[in-house]
C-alpha positions as CSV (number, residue, x, y, z in Angstrom):
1,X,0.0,0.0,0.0
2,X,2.9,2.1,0.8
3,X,4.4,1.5,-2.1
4,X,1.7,2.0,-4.5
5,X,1.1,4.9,-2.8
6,X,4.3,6.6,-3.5
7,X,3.8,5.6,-7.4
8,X,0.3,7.2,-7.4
9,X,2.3,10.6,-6.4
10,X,5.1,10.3,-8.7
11,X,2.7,9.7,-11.7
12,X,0.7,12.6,-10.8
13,X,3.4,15.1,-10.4
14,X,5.0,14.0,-14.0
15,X,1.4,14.2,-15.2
16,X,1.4,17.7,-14.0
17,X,4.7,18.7,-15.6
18,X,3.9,17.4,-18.8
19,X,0.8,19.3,-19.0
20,X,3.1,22.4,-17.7
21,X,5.5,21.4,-20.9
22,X,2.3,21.1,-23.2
23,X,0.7,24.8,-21.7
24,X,4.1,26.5,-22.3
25,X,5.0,24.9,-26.0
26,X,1.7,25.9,-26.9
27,X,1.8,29.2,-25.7
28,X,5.2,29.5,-27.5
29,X,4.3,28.1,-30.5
30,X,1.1,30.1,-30.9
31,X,1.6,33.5,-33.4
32,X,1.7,36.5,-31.3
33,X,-2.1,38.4,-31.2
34,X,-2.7,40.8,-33.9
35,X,-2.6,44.7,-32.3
36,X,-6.3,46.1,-32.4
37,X,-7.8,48.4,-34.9
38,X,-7.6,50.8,-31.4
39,X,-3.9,50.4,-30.8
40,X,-3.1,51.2,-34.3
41,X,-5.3,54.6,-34.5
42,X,-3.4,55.6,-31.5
43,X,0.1,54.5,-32.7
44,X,0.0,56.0,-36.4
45,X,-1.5,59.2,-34.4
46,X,1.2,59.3,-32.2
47,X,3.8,59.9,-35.1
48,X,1.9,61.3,-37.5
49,X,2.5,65.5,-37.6
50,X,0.6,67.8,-40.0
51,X,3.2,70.4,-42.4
52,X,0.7,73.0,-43.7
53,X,3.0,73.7,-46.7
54,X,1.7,76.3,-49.0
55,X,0.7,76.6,-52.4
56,X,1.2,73.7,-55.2
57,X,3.3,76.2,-57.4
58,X,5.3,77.7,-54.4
59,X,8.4,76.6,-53.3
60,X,7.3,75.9,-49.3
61,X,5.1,73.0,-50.9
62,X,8.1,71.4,-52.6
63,X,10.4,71.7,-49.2
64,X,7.1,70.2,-47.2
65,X,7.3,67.7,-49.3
66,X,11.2,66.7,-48.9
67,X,10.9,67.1,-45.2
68,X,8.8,64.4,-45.8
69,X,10.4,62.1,-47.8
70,X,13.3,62.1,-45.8
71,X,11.6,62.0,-42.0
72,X,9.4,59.4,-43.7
73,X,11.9,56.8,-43.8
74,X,11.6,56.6,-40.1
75,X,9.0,54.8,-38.6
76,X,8.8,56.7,-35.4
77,X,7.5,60.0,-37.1
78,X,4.9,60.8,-40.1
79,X,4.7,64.0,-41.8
80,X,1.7,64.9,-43.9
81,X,2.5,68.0,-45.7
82,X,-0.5,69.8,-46.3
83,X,-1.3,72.0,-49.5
84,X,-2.5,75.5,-48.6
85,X,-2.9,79.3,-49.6
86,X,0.4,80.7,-48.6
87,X,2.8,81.8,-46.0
88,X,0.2,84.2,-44.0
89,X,-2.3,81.7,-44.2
90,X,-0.5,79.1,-42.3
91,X,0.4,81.0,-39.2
92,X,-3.7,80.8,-39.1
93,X,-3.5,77.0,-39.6
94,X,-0.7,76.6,-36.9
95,X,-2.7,78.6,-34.2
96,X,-6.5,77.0,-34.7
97,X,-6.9,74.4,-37.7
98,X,-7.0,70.6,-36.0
99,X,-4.0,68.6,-37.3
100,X,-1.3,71.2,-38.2
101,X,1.5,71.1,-35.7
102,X,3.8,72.6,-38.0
103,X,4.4,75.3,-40.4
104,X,6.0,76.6,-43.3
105,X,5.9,80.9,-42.9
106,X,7.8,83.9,-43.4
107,X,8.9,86.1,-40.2
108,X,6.9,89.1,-41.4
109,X,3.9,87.4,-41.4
110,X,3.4,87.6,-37.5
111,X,2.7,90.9,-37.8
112,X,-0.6,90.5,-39.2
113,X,-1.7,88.7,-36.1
114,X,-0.2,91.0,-33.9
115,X,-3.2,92.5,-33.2
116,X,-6.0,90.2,-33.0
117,X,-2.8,87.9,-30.8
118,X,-0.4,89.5,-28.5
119,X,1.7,87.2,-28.1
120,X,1.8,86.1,-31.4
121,X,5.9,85.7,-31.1
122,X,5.4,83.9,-27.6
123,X,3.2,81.3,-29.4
124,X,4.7,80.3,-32.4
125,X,8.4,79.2,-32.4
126,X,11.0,78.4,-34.8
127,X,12.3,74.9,-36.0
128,X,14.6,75.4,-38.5
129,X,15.0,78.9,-40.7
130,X,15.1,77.4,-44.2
131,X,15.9,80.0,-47.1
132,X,16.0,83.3,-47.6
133,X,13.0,84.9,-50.2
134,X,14.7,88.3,-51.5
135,X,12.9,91.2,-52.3
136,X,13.1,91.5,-56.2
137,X,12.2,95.2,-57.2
138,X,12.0,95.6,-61.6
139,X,11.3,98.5,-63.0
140,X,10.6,99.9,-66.5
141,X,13.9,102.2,-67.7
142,X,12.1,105.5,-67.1
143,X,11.9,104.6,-63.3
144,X,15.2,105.9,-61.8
145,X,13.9,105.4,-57.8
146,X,11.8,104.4,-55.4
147,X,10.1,107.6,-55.3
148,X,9.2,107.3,-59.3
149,X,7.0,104.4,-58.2
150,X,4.6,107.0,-56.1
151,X,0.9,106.4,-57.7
152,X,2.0,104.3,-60.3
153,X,0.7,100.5,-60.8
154,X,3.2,97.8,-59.3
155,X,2.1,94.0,-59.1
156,X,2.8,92.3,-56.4
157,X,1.7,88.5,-57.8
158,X,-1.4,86.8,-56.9
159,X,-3.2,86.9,-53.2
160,X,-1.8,84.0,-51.0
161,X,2.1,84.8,-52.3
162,X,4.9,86.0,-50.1
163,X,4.8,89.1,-52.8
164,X,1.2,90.0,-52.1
165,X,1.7,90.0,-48.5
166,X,5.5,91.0,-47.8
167,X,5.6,93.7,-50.9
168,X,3.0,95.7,-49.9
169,X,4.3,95.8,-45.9
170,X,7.3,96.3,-47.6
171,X,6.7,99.4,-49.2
172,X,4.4,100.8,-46.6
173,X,7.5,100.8,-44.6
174,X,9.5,102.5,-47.1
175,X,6.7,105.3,-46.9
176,X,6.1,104.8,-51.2
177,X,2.2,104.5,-51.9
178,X,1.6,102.6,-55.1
179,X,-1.3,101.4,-57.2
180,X,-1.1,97.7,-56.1
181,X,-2.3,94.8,-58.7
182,X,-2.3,91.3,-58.0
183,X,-2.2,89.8,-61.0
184,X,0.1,86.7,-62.1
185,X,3.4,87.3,-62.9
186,X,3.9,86.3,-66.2
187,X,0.8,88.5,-67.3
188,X,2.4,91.0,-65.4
189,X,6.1,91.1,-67.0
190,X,4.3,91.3,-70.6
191,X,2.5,94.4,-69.4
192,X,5.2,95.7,-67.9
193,X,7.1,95.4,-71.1
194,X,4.5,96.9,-73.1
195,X,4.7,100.1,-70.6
196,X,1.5,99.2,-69.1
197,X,2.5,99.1,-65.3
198,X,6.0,100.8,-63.8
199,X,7.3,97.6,-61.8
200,X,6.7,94.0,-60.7
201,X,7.9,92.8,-56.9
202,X,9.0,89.3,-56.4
203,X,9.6,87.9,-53.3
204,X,11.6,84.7,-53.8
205,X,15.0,82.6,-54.1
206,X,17.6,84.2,-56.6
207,X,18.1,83.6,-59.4
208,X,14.7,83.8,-60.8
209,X,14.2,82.4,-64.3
210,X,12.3,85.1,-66.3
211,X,15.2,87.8,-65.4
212,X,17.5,85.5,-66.4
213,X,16.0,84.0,-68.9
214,X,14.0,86.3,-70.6
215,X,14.8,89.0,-72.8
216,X,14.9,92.8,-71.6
217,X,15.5,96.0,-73.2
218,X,18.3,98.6,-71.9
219,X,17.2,100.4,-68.8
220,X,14.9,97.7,-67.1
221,X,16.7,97.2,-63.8
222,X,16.4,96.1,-60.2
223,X,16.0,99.0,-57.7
224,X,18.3,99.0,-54.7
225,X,16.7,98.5,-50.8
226,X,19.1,99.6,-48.3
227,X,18.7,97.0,-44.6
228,X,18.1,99.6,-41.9
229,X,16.2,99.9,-38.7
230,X,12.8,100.0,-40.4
231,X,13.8,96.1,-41.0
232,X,15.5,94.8,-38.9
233,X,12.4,93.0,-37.0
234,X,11.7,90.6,-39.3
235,X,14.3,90.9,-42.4
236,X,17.9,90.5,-43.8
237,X,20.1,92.3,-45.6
238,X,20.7,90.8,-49.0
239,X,22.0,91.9,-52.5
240,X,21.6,91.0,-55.9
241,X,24.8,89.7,-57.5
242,X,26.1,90.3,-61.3
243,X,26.7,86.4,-61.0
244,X,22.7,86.0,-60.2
245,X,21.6,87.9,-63.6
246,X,24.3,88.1,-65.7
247,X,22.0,90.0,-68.3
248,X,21.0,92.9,-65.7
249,X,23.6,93.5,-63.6
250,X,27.0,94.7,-64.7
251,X,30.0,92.2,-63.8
252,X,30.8,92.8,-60.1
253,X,28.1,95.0,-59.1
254,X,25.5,94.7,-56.9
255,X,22.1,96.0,-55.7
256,X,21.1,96.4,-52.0
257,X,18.4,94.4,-51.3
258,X,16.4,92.9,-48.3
259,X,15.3,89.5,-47.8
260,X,12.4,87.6,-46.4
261,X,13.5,84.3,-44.2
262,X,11.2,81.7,-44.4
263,X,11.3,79.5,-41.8
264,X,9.6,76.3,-40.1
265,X,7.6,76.9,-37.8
266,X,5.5,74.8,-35.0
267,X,3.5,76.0,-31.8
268,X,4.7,76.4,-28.8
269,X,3.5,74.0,-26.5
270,X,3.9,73.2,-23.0
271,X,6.6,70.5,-22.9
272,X,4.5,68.1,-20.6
273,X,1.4,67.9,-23.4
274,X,1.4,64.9,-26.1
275,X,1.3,67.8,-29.1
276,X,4.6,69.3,-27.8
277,X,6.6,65.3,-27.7
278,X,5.0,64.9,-31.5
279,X,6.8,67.9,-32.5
280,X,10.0,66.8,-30.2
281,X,10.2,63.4,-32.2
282,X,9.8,65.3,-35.6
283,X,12.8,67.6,-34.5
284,X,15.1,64.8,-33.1
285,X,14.1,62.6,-36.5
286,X,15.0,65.8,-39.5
287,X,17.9,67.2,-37.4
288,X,19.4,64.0,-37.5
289,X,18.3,63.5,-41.2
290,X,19.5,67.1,-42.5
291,X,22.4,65.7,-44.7
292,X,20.3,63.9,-46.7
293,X,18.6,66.8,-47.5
294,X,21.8,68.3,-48.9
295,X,21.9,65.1,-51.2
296,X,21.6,65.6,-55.5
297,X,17.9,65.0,-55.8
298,X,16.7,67.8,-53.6
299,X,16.4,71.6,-53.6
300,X,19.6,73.0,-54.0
301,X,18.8,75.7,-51.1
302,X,19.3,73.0,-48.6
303,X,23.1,73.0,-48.9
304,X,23.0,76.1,-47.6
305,X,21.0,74.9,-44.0
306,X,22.4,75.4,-41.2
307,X,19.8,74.3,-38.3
308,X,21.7,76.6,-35.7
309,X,21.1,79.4,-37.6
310,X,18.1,82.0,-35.7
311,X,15.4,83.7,-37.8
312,X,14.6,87.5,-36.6
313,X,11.0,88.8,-35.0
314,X,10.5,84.8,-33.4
315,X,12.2,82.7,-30.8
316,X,13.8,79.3,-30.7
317,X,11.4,75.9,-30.4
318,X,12.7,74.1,-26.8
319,X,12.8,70.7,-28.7
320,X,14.9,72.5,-31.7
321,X,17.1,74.3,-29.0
322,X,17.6,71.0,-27.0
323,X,19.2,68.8,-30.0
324,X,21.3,71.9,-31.1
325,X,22.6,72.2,-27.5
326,X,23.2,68.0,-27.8
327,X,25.2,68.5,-30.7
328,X,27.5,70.7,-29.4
329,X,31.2,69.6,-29.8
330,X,32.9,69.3,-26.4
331,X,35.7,71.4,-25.9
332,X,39.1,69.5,-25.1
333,X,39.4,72.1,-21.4
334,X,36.0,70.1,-20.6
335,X,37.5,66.9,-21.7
336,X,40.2,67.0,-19.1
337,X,38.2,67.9,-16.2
């Protein structure tokens, strides 16, 4: 009895192991549970930021959509660039539209929303200042200055362009009233041409094809803006080179000119809030990615980005200031301590 006892026990326990073996190689063996249609919302929405961009001719669409392209190859972050009407436009979309956490603007356009916000410049922070848009001033040869342009018509390009908004700030601050048309350029270079209106602005990247490319009379020319005070909340100083339009400019002169920067831009969020780690992923993923961007196959203005460079009239993002502040090279006194 004893013994038969004993056998009854050791049968049972090996029983119970076995089952032990069968319940683990079973659950190892089993494929791992498909994530719920719930955990993948919140996961793509996690990474997933919104790049109001600008419009589909503009050139803050195309650099949308290389941010994209590159950050896109992680799979931490998504950017959805976002077709829009225009620099001024998108500070609206950063402060109130659902799903924009970032921006393509130019510095100038915070003053528009000076008024109706405060603390506009508190609010909206720079990423990354991207390229500068210069101001492009062409005139018909009769027009010797500035002051010629008083009452006559000047085109500034159509609504929703960085020359319909900058230009006319622009001259407002150089105290020259003007006739303003926004009409498209090229209708606009044929009329000026044909002595039907006294100047076009542009407000864009040098070189721009239809001075360079396009055939002008003597006497059409670029007139000169000299940086001074009056700009120096939201502009640059620039110049247009002989080496930019060859056909315009005499070799090794130059004409004063300011420039727009046009930056990337995100809202300024508390750093404890979901939006504001959304926009801190996207900054640690394209900082890191940057080079790429200077790679054959993308705008040539990226080889001249330089992410520690600061864009006037708007502060620094935290997250943007955090990785520049990481990358720092350590000095070889601080090495030795």
């Amino acid at each position: 009895m004893r013994f038969s006892s004993r056998l009854m026990t050791v049968l049972i326990v090996a029983v119970g192991f076995s089952d032990t073996g069968v319940a683990q190689s079973s659950r190892t063996d089993s494929p791992p549970r498909a994530p719920s249609a719930q955990q993948i919302r919140e996961r793509v929405n996690a990474g997933t930021v919104g790049l109001a961009g600008g419009l589909l001719e503009g050139a803050p669409i195309r650099f949308a959509t290389e941010i994209a392209r590159v950050v896109n190859e992680s799979d931490h972050v998504h950017v959805l660039p976002i077709v829009t009407r225009g620099p001024t436009e998108n500070v609206n979309d950063l402060l109130y539209l659902k799903g924009v956490d970032l921006a393509i603007i130019n510095t100038d356009s915070l003053e528009e929303y000076k008024a109706q916000v405060p603390q506009i410049q508190q609010r909206i922070v720079s990423i990354m200042n991207l390229f500068p848009s210069d101001l492009h001033i062409f005139v018909r040869p009769e027009i010797r200055s500035l002051a010629d342009l008083a009452g006559k018509k000047v085109n500034f390009n159509t609504q929703g362009t960085a020359a319909a908004y900058s230009g006319p700030l622009i001259f407002s601050r150089l105290g020259v009233a003007v006739d303003k048309m926004f009409i498209p350029h090229p209708v606009a270079l044929e009329q000026l041409k044909r002595g039907e209106i006294a100047a076009v602005v542009f407000i864009t990247s040098k070189p721009v094809d239809p001075f360079v490319k396009g055939k002008w009379e003597d006497g059409f020319k670029f007139l000169p803006v000299e940086f001074g005070p009056k700009f120096s909340d939201y502009y640059v100083a620039s110049s247009l080179e002989s080496a930019d339009y060859p056909n315009l400019i005499a070799k090794g002169d130059r004409v004063a000119t300011i420039a727009v920067p046009t930056i990337l831009a995100s809202y300024n969020w508390r750093p404890e809030t979901p939006r504001y780690r959304r926009v801190e992923r996207f900054v640690e993923e394209i900082f890191s990615r940057v080079e790429k961007l200077k790679l054959p196959g993308f705008d040539p203005r990226w080889k001249e980005l330089d992410v520690k460079r600061s864009a006037p009239g708007i502060g620094r993002s935290r997250a943007a200031q955090n990785w520049i502040d990481r990358a720092k090279p350590v000095k070889q006194s601080e090495l030795s301590r």
